[in-house]
N, C-alpha and C positions, 0 to 999 in steps of 0.2 A: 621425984622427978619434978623439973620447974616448969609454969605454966606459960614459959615464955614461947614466942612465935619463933617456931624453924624459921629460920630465912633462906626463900625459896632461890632454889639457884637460878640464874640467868641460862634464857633460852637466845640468847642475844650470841651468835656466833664472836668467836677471839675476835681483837682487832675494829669489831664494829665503831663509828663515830656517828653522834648523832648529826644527821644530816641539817641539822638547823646552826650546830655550830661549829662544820666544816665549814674552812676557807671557800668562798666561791671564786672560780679564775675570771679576771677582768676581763671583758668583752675585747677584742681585738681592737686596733686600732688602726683607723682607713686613714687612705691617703690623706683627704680633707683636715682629718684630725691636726697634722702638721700647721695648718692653716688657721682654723678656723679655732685655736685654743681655746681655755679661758682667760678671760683678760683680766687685766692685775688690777687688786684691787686699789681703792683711793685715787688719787687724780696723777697724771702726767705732770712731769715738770716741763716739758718741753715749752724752751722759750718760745715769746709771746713772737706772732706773726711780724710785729711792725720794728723787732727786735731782731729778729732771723732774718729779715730783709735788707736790715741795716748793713747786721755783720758780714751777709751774702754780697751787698755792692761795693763794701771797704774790700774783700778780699779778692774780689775779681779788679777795682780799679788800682787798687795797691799793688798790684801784680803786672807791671808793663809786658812780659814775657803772653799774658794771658788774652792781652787787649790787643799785643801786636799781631799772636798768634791769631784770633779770631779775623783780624784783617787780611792775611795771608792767608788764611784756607778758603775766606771766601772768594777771593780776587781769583784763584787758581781754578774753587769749583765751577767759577762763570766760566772761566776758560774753559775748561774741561767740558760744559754744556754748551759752548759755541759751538765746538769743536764736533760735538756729537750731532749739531743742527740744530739747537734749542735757537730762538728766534726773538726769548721774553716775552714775558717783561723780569723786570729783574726783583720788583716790590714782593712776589713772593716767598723772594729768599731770606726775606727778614726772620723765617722759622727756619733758618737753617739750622739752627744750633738748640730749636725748640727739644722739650722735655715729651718724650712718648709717650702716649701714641697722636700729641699735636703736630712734630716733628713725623710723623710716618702718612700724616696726610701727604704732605710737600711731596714725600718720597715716591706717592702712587702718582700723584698728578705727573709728576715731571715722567716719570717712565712712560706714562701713559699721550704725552705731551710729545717726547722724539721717536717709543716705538709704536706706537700705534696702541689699538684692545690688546691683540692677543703679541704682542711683543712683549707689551708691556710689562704683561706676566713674570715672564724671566729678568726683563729689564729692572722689575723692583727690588728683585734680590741683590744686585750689584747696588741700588740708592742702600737697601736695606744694612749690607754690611760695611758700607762708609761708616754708616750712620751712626753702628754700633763698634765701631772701631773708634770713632771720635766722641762718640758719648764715654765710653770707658777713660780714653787719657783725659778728656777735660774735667772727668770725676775724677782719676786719679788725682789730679794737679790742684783740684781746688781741699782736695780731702789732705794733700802733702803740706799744703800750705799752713791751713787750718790748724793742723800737727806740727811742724815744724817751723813754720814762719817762714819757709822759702819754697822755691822752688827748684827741681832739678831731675835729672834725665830719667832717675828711677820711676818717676811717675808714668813714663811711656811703657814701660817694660810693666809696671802692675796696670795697668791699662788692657795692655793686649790680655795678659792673662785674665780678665775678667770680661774677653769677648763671649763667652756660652751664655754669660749670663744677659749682659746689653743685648748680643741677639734676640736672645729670650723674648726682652722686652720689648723690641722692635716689633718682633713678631704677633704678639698680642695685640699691640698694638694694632696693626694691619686685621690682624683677628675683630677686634672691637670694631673697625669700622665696616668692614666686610658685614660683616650681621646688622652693624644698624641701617649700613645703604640697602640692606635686603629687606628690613621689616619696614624701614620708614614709609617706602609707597604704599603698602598696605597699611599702614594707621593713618595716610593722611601726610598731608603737609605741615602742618603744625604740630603734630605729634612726633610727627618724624624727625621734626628739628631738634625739639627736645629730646630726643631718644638717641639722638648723634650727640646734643651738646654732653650729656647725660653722661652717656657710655666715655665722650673723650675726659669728664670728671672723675669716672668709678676708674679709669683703669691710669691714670696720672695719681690717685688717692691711695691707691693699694701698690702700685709699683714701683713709683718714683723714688723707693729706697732702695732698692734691689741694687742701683749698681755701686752703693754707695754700702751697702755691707758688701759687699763681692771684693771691693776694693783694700777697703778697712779691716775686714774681720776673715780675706778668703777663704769665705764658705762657696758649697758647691750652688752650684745651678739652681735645681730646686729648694733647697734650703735658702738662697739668698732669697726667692721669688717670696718662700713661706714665712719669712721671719720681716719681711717689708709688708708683707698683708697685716701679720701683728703688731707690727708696729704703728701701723695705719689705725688699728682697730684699740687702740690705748685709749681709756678713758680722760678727756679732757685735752687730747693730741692737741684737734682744732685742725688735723690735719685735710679734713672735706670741704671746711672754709676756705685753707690757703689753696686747694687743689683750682677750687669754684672761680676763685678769684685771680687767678691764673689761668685757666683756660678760657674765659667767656671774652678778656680781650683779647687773647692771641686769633683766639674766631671773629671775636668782629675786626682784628686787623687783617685778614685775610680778603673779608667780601666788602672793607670798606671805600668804598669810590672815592677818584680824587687824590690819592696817598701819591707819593713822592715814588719813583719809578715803575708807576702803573702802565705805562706806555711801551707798546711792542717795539723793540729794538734792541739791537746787539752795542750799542753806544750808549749805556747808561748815562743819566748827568751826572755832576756833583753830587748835587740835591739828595738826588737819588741813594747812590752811594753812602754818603753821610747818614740816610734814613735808616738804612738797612744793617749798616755796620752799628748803629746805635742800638737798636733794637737785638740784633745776635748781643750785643755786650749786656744788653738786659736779662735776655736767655741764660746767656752763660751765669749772670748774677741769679735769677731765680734759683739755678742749680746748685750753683754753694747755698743760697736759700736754705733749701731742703737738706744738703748734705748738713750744714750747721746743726740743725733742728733734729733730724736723727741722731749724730753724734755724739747728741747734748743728753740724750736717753737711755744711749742701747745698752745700757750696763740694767734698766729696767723692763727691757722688752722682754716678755715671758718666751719661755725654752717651749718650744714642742712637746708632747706627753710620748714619755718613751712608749714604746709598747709592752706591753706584759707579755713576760715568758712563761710558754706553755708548761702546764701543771700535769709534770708526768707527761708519759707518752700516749698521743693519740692513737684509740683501736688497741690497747695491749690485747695480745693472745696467748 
């Protein structure tokens, strides 16, 4: 008989795995996750600001369809605000064509201007979905261009279809400033300015791409919102820069005294006119801006983390 050691049998039932080198299932993954990725590594290529500005005023002035258009919708929307009782002045419509939620200031004043407080309520929904109706074609139109080098009718038609998402935008926007006119009296007047300037930079910074994948890439609603957050959030964008640099004068164009059809009256000057049309042609340039600058990436903006599919079925019995 050998003096070697039985090998005792395992009291370990069939099937057992040791729990240290089972699989663990990935934690779920919440809404935010869509949003709030991880962001890729190394730097953005995303062209340089003074470059995307360039190519953003070549392709709105190279575009007489885009320059003329901007002149016809606004000569109509005066009409349309005579018509309703608006009285001017007319120097605040130089944001008419502004990037949200700069552009959804204009939208509360003026509702708030013909119908009154509580009119106004309902009244801004009707500014709110102009708004987002013309924000989608004039992204269409500048993102057709940009692709193709011209211009034409389909950019209306992928326009309207990317109204859920412009709404969207609008709406945050109105969102964003609704919250800071509510906290700003309580931190003060100088706090509170910065907390509007603030808010209209974070939500121009994280959205101002939404309708421009919506357009581009038709994705849905919230996906255009989450994929313009990450793209916002790419190392080395410089996208908080351009946002900064862009809203802080369209604010002081707003309270700036003295501007060229600051004067109550339904008879605009020239003066006037010319100020106003120049500055929407600026707007609309900003916005290829921005569409250039994403366009120029999105093939490195990171994907959303799928979720992880449940391991086996939950409560087996």
């Amino acid at each position: 008989m050998t003096n070697k050691k039985k090998k005792r049998p395992s009291t370990r039932p069939s099937g057992y795995r040791d729990p240290k080198s089972a699989p663990q299932p990935e934690p779920r993954k919440g809404i935010l996750d869509s949003v709030f990725a991880p962001r890729s590594a190394g730097s953005s290529t995303m062209p340089r600001i003074r470059t995307a500005l360039a190519r953003g005023v070549v392709t709105v002035i190279g575009t007489p369809a885009l320059v003329v258009g901007t002149m016809v919708f606004l000569f109509v929307f005066w009409l349309a605000l005579v018509a309703l009782g608006y009285q001017g002045p007319l120097a605040p419509l130089a944001n008419l064509l502004a990037i949200p939620p700069v552009g959804t200031s204009l939208d509360a004043s003026l509702s708030t201007s013909i119908f009154g407080l509580q009119g106004g309520l309902y009244g801004i929904l009707g500014f709110l979905a102009i708004r987002a109706l013309v924000l989608g074609v004039t992204t269409a139109a500048v993102v057709e261009v940009m692709d193709q080098g011209r211009l034409t009718a389909q950019s209306v038609r992928v326009g309207i279809r990317a109204l859920p998402v412009t709404f969207a935008v609008c709406i945050i926007g109105v969102g964003i400033l609704t919250a800071a006119s509510i906290a700003g009296p309580l931190l003060g007047p100088g706090i509170g300015i910065l907390l509007q300037v603030g808010g209209l930079v974070l939500g121009t910074d994280f959205f101002v791409f939404a309708p421009v994948i919506a357009v581009s890439e038709h994705r849905s609603m919230p996906d255009s919102l989450a994929r313009s957050v990450r793209a916002a959030r790419m190392p080395g964008a410089g996208n908080l820069t351009l946002a900064t640099l862009y809203v802080i004068p369209a604010v002081a164009l707003i309270v700036a005294p003295g501007k060229p059809g600051n004067l109550i009256g339904v008879n605009p000057t020239p003066g006037a006119w010319a100020f106003v049309i120049l500055v929407n042609v600026l707007q609309l340039a900003l916005l290829a801006t921005f569409a250039f600058r994403y366009l120029s990436v999105a093939h490195e903006v990171p994907d959303a983390p799928v979720k992880a599919a449940r391991s086996g079925s939950r409560g087996r019995r």
